[in-house]
Residue, then its C-alpha position, 0 to 999 in steps of 0.5 A: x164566829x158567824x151565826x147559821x143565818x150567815x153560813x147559809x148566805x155564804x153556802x148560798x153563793x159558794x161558787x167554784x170555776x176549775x180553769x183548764x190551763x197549758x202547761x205549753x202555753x201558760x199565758x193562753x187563758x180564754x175571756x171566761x177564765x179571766x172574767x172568773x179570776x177577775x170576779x173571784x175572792x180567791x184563787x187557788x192551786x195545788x202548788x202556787x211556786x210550781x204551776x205554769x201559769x203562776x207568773x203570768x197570773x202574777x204580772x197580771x195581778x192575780x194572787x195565787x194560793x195554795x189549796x188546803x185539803x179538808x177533812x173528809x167525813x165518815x169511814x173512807x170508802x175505797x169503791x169512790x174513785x181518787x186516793x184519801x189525799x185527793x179526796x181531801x183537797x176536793x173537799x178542801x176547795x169545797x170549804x174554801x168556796x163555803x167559807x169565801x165565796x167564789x173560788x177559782x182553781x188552775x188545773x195544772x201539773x197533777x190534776x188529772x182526774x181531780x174535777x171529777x173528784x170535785x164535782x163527786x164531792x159538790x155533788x154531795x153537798x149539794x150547794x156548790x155550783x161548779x163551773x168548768x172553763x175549757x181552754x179554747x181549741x190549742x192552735x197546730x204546732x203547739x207541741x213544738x213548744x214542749x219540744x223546744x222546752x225540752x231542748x232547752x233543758x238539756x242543753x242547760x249548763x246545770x243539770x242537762x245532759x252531758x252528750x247534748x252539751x258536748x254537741x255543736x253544729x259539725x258534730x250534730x252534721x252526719x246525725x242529720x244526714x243519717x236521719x234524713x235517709x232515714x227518712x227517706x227509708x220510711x217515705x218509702x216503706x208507706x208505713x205512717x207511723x214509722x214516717x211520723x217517727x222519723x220526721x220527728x227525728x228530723x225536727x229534732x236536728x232543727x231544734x238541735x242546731x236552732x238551741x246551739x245557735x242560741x246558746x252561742x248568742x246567733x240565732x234562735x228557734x224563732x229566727x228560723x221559723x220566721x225566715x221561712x215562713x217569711x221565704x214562703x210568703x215572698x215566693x208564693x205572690x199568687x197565694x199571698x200577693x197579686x201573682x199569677x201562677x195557675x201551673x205547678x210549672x208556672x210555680x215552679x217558674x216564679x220561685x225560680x226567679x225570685x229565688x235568683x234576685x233574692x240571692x243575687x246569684x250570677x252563675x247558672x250553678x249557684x247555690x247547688x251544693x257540692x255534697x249532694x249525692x252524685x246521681x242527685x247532684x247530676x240531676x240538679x246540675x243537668x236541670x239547670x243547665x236545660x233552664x238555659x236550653x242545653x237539653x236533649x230535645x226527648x227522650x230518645x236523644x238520652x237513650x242514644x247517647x246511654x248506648x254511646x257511652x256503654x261502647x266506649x266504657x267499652x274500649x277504655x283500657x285503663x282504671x281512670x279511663x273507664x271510671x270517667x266513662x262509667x260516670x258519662x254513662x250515668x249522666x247520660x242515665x241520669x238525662x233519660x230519666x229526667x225526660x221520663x220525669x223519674x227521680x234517679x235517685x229514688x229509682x236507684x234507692x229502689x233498684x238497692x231495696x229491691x236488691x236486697x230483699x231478693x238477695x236475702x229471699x235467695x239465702x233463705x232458699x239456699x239455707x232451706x235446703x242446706x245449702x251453703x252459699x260458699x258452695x254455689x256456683x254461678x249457675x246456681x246462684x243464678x237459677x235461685x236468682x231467677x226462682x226469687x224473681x219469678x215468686x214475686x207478685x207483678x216482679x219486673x227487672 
């Protein structure tokens, strides 16, 4: 046993580091926490088989031990913040840098709240220099790796969940569309927590679909991410390259012709999905046509022909002839729009909301005054329309 001259030695040079560490990105360690494992006599953690960055460490030829708990002196004192159990592993790292030197501790899966307990605890002991290393600033997107390691685990064939296990890329198909709209809803309500909600819900499709692919030896996460980030890179040459581009049409212009000798396509229509929306796929079809001069010279050539075809949606006699005429129409709506530079399809998704909100403000009325709609006519359904519309602040339409 060591006399007292060479316990106040060791007491003299005991020295702890609490390294901050990721449970996201368990390898990622700042020069400081490598420099303190490198100079350390030993390192300690709560649970050495558990910790993240355990096998790291181990390739690394970093050693790991599991920390001690000591025995805490006198009475405990239940005004001191930290249970008897956490208490004691603080005083426990406090003996294991007393007896060996200079220790290092992984913060990890836990920990919280146990540095403050150990520097209440080197406090009072009076010959512990602790020391803290901060993981340097977590780069953007680091979350989409927890997000990642979350779907892994419930596609896991031992013990992940039964429903996500089932699912492939057709049957997760209408979840994206219906998330998608979803999201379009939340663009529109301008309410940023619910756009953060439902963009969330979106990337978890992505994700979906990308730890399918894995799982049936395709593709990964990885593959997507790199593919569009390469995408971007390719048709952004005035970013990245030696392009020139000063407009968003200029933009607009070389992403255009990148996209087309990239995908090699021959037909003016190439590449517009079939299943879009009708006012979305006219649109897209309508703008591709004009990239190669069919266009409406203004607006007023749009306008025109929206008043031909109302006559003759007018003068179809016959179910087949008025749904090919109603759909003229709206084509002829949709190229209005596009030289008023307005989205048919939002401006319909609003016209719908707009629809509805009146509609349930006139039912309200009605059911105020005891009303039941079965027993409205039509002028007074339409006298109640009108008192809705004109209670509404700047109400147009």
């Amino acid at each position: 046993m060591p006399g007292r001259v060479e316990q106040r030695r060791r007491r003299s040079h005991a020295r702890i580091v609490l390294v901050e560490t990721s449970d996201a990105l368990p390898g990622l360690l700042p020069f400081p926490a490598w420099d303190a494992l490198a100079t350390a006599d030993v390192v300690l953690t709560r649970d050495p088989a558990s910790h993240p960055a355990a096998t790291h460490l181990y390739f690394a030829g970093v050693d790991l031990e599991a920390l001690a708990p000591g025995e805490l002196e006198g009475r405990f004192d239940l005004l001191q913040p930290g249970s008897p159990t956490e208490r004691k592993l603080a005083r426990g790292l406090m003996d294991a840098a007393t007896a060996r030197g200079a220790a290092v501790y992984l913060l990890g899966p836990g920990d919280e709240g146990f540095a403050r307990l150990v520097g209440l605890e080197a406090a009072k002991l009076g010959d512990v220099e602790v020391e803290f290393v901060f993981l340097s600033q977590a780069p953007p997107g680091l979350e989409l790796l927890r997000l990642v390691a979350v779907m892994r685990r419930l596609r896991d064939p031992d013990g992940g969940c039964p429903w996500d296990l089932e699912q492939d890329h057709g049957t997760l198909a209408r979840h994206l569309v219906e998330e998608t709209y979803e999201l379009l809803d939340a663009i529109a309500s301008g309410d940023d927590e619910h756009l953060q909600e439902e963009l969330g819900d979106v990337l978890l499709q992505v994700v979906f679909h990308a730890q399918v692919a894995i799982d049936r030896g395709a593709f990964g996460i990885d593959d997507v991410a790199t593919g569009i980030a390469d995408k971007l890179v390719r048709r952004h040459p005035h970013v990245f390259a030696d392009g020139d581009a000063t407009t968003a049409d200029e933009v607009q212009a070389n992403w255009d012709q990148l996209k087309q000798d990239e995908k090699q396509r021959t037909g003016p229509f190439d590449g517009v999905p079939s299943g879009l929306p009708g006012l979305m796929l006219a649109e897209e079809l309508q703008r591709k046509a004009a990239k190669l001069g069919f266009d409406w010279r203004d607006e007023r050539e749009p306008a025109d022909r929206i008043h031909q075809e109302l006559a003759e949606l007018a003068d179809a006699t016959t179910a087949e002839e008025r749904e090919e005429e109603l759909g003229d129409l709206l084509g002829a709506v949709v190229g209005l729009a596009r030289h008023l530079h307005v989205e048919p399809e939002a401006a319909m998704r609003r016209a719908a909301a707009k629809f509805r909100t009146r509609f349930e403000d006139v039912l309200t009325r009605a059911a105020a005054r005891g009303t039941d709609p079965a027993d409205l006519d039509r002028e007074a359904w339409l006298a109640l329309w009108d008192e809705v519309k004109a209670g509404e602040t700047g109400a147009g339409g």
